[in-house]
C-alpha positions in Angstrom: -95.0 -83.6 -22.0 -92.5 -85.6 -24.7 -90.5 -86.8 -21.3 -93.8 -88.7 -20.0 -95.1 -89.9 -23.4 -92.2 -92.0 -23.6 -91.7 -92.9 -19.8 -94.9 -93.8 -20.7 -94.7 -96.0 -23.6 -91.7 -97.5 -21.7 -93.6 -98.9 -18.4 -96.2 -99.9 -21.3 -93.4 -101.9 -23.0 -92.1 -103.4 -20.1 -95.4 -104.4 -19.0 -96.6 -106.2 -22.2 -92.8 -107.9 -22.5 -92.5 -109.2 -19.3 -94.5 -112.0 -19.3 -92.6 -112.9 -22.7 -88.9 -112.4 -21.0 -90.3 -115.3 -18.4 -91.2 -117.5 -21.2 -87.4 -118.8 -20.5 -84.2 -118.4 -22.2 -82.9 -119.4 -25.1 -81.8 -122.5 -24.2 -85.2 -123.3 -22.6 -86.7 -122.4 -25.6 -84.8 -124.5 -28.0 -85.3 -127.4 -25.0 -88.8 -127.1 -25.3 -88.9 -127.0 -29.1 -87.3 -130.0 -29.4 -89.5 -131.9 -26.9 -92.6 -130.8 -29.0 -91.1 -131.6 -31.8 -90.0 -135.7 -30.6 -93.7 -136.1 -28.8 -95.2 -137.2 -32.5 -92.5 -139.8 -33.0 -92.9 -140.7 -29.8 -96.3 -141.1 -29.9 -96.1 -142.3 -33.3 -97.4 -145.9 -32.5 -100.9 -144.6 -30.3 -103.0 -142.5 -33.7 -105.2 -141.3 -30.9 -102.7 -139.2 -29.0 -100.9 -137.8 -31.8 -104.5 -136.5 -33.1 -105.3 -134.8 -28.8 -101.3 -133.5 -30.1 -102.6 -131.9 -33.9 -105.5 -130.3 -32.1 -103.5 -129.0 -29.0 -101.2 -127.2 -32.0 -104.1 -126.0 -33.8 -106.0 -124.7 -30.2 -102.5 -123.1 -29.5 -102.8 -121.2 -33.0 -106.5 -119.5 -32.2 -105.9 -118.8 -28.9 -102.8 -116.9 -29.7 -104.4 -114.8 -32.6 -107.1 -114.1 -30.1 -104.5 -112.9 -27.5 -103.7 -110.9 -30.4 -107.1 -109.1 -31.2 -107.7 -108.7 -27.3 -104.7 -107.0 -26.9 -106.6 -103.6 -27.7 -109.1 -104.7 -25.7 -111.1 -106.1 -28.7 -113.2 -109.7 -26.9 -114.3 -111.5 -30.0 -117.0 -113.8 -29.6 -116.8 -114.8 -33.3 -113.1 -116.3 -33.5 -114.7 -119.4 -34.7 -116.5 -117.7 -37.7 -113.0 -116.9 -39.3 -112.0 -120.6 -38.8 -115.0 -121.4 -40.5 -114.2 -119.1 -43.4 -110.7 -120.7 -43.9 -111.5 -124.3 -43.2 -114.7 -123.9 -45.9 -112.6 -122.1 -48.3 -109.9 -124.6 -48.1 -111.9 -127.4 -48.2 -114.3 -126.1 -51.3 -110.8 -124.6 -53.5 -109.4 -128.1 -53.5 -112.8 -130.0 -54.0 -114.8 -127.9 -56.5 -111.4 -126.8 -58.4 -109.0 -128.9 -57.6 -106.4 -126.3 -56.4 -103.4 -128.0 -54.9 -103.4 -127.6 -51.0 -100.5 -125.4 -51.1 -102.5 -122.9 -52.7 -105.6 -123.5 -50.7 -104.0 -122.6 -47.4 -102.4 -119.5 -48.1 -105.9 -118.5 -49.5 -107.5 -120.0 -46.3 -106.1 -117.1 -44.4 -106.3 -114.6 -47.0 -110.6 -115.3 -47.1 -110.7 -115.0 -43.4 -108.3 -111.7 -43.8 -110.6 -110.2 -46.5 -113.6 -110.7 -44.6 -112.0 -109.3 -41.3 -111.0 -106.2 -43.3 -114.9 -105.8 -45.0 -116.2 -105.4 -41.3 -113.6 -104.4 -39.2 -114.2 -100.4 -39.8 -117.6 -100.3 -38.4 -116.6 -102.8 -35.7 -113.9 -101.8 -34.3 -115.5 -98.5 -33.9 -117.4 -99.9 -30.8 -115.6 -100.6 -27.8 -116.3 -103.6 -24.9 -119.6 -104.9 -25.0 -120.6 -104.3 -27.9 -117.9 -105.2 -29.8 -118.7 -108.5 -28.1 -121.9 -108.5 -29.5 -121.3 -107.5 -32.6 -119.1 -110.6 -33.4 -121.1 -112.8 -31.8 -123.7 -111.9 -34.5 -121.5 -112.1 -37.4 -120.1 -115.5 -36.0 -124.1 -116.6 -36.0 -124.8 -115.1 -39.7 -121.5 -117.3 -40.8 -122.8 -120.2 -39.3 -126.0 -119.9 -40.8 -124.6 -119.1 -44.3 -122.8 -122.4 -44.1 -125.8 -124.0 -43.0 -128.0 -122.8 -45.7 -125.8 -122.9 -48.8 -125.9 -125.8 -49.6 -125.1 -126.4 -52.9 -121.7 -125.1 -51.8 -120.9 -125.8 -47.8 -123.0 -128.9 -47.9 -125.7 -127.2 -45.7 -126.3 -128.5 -42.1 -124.6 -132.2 -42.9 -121.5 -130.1 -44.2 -118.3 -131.2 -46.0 -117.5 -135.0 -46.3 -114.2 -136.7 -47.7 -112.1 -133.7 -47.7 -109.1 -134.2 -49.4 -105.7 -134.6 -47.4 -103.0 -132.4 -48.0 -101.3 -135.0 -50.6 -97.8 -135.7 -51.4 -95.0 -133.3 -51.8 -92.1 -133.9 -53.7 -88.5 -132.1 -53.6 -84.8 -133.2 -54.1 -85.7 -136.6 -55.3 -88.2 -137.2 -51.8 -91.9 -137.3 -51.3 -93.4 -137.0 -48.0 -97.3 -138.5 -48.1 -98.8 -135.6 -45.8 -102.0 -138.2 -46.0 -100.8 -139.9 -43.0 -101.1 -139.1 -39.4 -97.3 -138.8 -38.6 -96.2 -136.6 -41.4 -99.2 -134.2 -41.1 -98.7 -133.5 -36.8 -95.1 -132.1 -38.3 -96.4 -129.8 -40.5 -99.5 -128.8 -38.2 -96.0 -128.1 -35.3 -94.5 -125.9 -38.0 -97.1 -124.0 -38.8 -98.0 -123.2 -35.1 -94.7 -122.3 -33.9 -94.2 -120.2 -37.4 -97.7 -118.6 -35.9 -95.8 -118.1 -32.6 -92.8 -116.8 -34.0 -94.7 -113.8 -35.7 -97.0 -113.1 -32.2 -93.9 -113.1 -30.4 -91.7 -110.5 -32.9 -95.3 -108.6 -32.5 -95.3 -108.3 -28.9 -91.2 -107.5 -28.9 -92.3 -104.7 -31.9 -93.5 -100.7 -31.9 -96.1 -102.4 -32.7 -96.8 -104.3 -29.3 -95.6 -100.9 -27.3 -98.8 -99.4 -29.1 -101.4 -102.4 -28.2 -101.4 -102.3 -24.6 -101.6 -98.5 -24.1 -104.8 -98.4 -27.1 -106.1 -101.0 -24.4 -105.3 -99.2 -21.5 -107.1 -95.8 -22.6 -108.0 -95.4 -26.5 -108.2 -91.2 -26.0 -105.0 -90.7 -24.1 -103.3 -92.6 -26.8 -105.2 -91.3 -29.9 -104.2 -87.6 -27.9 -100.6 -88.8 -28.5 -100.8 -89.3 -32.1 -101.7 -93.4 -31.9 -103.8 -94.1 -35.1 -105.9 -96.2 -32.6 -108.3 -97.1 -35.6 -105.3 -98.1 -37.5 -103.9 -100.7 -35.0 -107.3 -102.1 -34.2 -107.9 -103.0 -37.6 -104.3 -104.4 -38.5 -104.7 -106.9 -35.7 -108.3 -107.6 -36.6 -107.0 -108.8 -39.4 -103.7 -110.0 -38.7 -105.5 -112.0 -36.1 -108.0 -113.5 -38.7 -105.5 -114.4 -40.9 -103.7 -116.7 -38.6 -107.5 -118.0 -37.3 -108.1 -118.6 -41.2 -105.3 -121.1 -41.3 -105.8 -122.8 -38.5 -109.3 -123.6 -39.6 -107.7 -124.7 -42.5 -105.1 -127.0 -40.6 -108.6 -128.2 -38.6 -110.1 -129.2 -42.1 -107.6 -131.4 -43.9 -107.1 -132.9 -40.3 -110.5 -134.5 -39.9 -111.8 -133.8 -43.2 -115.0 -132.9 -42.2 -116.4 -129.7 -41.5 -119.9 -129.3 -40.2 -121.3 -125.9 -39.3 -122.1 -126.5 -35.6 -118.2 -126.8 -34.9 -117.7 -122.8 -35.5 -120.9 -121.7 -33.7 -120.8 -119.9 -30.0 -119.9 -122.2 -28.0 -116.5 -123.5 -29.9 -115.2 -119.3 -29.6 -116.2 -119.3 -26.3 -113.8 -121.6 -25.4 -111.0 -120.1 -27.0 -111.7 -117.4 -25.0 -111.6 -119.8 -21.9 -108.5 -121.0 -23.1 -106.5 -117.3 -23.4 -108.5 -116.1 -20.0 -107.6 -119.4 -18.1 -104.1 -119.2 -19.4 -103.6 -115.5 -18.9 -104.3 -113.3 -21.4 -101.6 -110.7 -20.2 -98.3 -113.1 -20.5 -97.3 -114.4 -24.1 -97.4 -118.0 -22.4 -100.7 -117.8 -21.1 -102.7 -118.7 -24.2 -100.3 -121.5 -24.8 -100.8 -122.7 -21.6 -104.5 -122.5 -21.4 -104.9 -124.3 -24.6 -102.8 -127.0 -24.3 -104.3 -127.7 -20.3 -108.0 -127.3 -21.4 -107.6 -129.7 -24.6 -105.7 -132.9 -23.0 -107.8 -132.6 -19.8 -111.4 -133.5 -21.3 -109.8 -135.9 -23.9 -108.3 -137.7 -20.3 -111.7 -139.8 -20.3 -114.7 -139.8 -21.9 -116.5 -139.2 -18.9 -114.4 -135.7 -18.5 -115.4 -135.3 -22.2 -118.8 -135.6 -22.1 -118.1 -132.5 -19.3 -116.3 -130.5 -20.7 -118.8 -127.5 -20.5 -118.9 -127.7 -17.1 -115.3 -128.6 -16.4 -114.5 -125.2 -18.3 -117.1 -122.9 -16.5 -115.6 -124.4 -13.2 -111.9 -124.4 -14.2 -112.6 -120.7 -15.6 -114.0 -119.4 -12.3 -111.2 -120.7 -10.3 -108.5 -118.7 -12.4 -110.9 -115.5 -12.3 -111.0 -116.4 -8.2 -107.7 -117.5 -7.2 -105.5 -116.8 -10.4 -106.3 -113.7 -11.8 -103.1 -113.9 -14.1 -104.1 -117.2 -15.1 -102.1 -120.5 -14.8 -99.3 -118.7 -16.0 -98.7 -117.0 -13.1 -98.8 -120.4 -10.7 -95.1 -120.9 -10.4 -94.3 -117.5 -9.6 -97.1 -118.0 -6.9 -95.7 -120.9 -5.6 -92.2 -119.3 -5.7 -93.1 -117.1 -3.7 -95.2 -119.2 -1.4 -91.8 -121.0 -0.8 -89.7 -117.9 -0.6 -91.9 -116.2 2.2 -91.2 -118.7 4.9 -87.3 -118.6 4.5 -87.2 -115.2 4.4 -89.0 -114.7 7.7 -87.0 -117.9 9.4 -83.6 -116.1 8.1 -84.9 -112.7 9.5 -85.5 -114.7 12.7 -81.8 -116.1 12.6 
C-alpha cells in the first residue's frame, strides 16, 4: 500500500513539474529575464506601450495566483473581489491616513489574505460548481460594498487622485516612483518575485499534494492529505498575491471604480489561465500576456474584446486543450512526423 502511495505521489509530481522543466533552462530563463527587463527602456520614449507593459505584469500576477487556487480544483469566479480589497485598501491607507506606500502594499495583501481566510472554511467545503458560485456571490457583495460605502470607497464614481507611490531614498539616491519608467520596474519586480514563489510552490511537497487533492479529494484525504488544510493555504496564499496586484493596479492609474472588479474582469482571468493552459507553469503567463497586447492592438479589437475572448477561448478548448502552451510541442511534432515516416521509407 506504502509502495503505491508514493509511486503515486511520484507520477503526481512529475505530472504537475513537467510543464515547469519545459519552461527552458537556466540560461533561457535568465535570457528572457533580461529581455523583460530592457522592454521598459526600450519603450521608454512611447508612455502608451510601457503602460499595455505594467498591465501585462500585473495580468501575469492574477492569473498565476489563480493557477494557484485552481490547482485543487478550486474555479474562482471572484479573483477580482480580492484585487478590489487590496487596491481599496491601498488606496484608502495612504489617502485617509497618510501611510507611506510601503506600508500600504504589504497591507494590501494582508486585507485580501484576512478576508480569504474569514470565508475560506465554509467555501472550500464545496467542490466544482458551487464553489464557483459561491465566489461569484462574494465577488458581487464586494462590488456592491464598494459601491455603496461611500463615505469611504467613493461609492459608484470610486477613488480619484490616488496617490503615486512617491520617492524613495537610499545611499544618497532617490528614485521618483511617480513617473512611468521607474514604476514599470518595480511593477517587473514585484511580478517575477510573484513568480519566483508559484514556481518554488509547484517544485515543493507542497505542489506534490495540489494536483492529487485535484485529482480525487477522498483518495488523498484516505492517505492522510489534510485536503481542508491545503485548500485553504492556497486560498489564501492565492489572495494574498491578488491583493497586491490590485494594489500595483491602483497606484498605476490612480483610479479605482467598482465596475473594474465585478464579473466580467475575473472571468477573464480565468480566460487568460484556461487559454494559456492551466496545467503548465507557463500557461497563465502566456495567456495573460497574448490576451492583453491583442485587444490593446487597435481600438477596434478593443472595443471587441468580449467577443475576441469567447472566440479565442473556444478555439483553445477545440483545438488546444493544453492551451497555447502546448503549440510548439504541437508543431514539433507536426514537423517531426513527416521525417520520421520519409526516413522509415529510406
Amino acid at each position: 500500500m506504502t509502495r503505491s502511495v508514493v509511486s503515486g505521489r511520484k507520477h503526481l509530481r512529475e505530472e504537475a513539474h513537467g510543464g515547469s522543466a519545459s519552461f527552458g533552462g537556466n540560461l533561457g530563463l535568465a535570457v528572457l529575464i533580461v529581455i523583460v527587463f530592457l522592454l521598459p527602456w526600450v519603450l521608454r520614449s512611447r508612455d502608451y506601450y510601457v503602460i499595455v507593459l505594467i498591465l501585462c505584469a500585473i495580468n501575469v500576477m492574477l492569473a498565476g495566483s489563480f493557477r494557484l487556487i485552481a490547482s485543487v480544483g478550486q474555479m474562482s469566479m471572484g479573483t477580482m473581489a480580492f484585487a478590489g480589497i487590496g487596491g481599496y485598501t491601498s488606496a484608502i491607507l495612504m489617502m485617509k491616513l497618510s501611510l507611506p506606500f510601503w506600508a500600504a502594499f504589504p497591507l494590501a495583501g494582508l486585507a485580501s489574505t484576512a478576508v480569504a481566510a474569514a470565508v475560506a472554511f465554509p467555501f472550500v467545503r464545496v467542490m466544482g460548481i458551487y464553489f464557483a458560485m459561491l465566489t461569484l456571490f462574494f465577488g458581487e457583495i464586494v462590488r456592491l460594498i464598494m459601491s455603496e460605502w461611500g463615505s469611504m470607497t467613493g461609492g459608484s464614481t470610486g477613488l480619484l487622485n490616488i496617490p503615486s507611490i512617491g520617492i524613495l531614498s537610499f545611499a544618497g539616491m532617490s528614485i521618483d516612483f511617480g513617473h512611468l519608467l521607474p514604476y514599470s520596474y518595480f511593477v517587473l519586480v514585484i511580478m517575477f518575485l510573484t513568480l519566483a514563489i508559484f514556481y518554488r510552490i509547484d517544485r515543493s511537497r507542497l505542489g506534490t499534494m495540489l494536483p492529487a487533492i485535484e485529482r480525487d479529494e477522498g483518495v488523498s484525504a484516505s492517505v492522510g492529505i489534510n485536503v481542508i488544510k491545503y485548500k485553504v493555504t492556497t486560498f489564501c496564499l492565492g489572495s494574498f498575491f491578488i491583493g497586491l496586484a490590485g494594489s500595483l493596479y491602483a497606484h498605476h492609474l490612480r483610479v479605482l471604480n467598482p465596475d473594474t472588479f465585478g464579473l466580467f474582469p475575473s472571468i477573464y482571468i480565468l480566460i487568460y489561465t484556461v487559454t494559456g493552459g492551466r496545467k503548465r507553469f507557463p500557461g497563465p503567463i502566456i495567456g495573460a500576456v497574448v490576451l492583453t497586447v491583442v485587444p490593446e492592438a487597435s481600438r477596434v479589437l478593443k472595443e471587441y474584446q468580449p467577443l475576441i475572448f469567447v472566440v479565442v477561448l473556444f478555439l483553445v478548448l477545440f483545438f488546444m486543450r493544453d492551451g497555447l502552451v502546448s503549440l510548439p510541442g504541437k508543431i514539433a511534432a507536426r514537423i517531426r512526423t513527416p521525417r520520421e515516416g520519409r526516413a522509415a521509407n529510406a
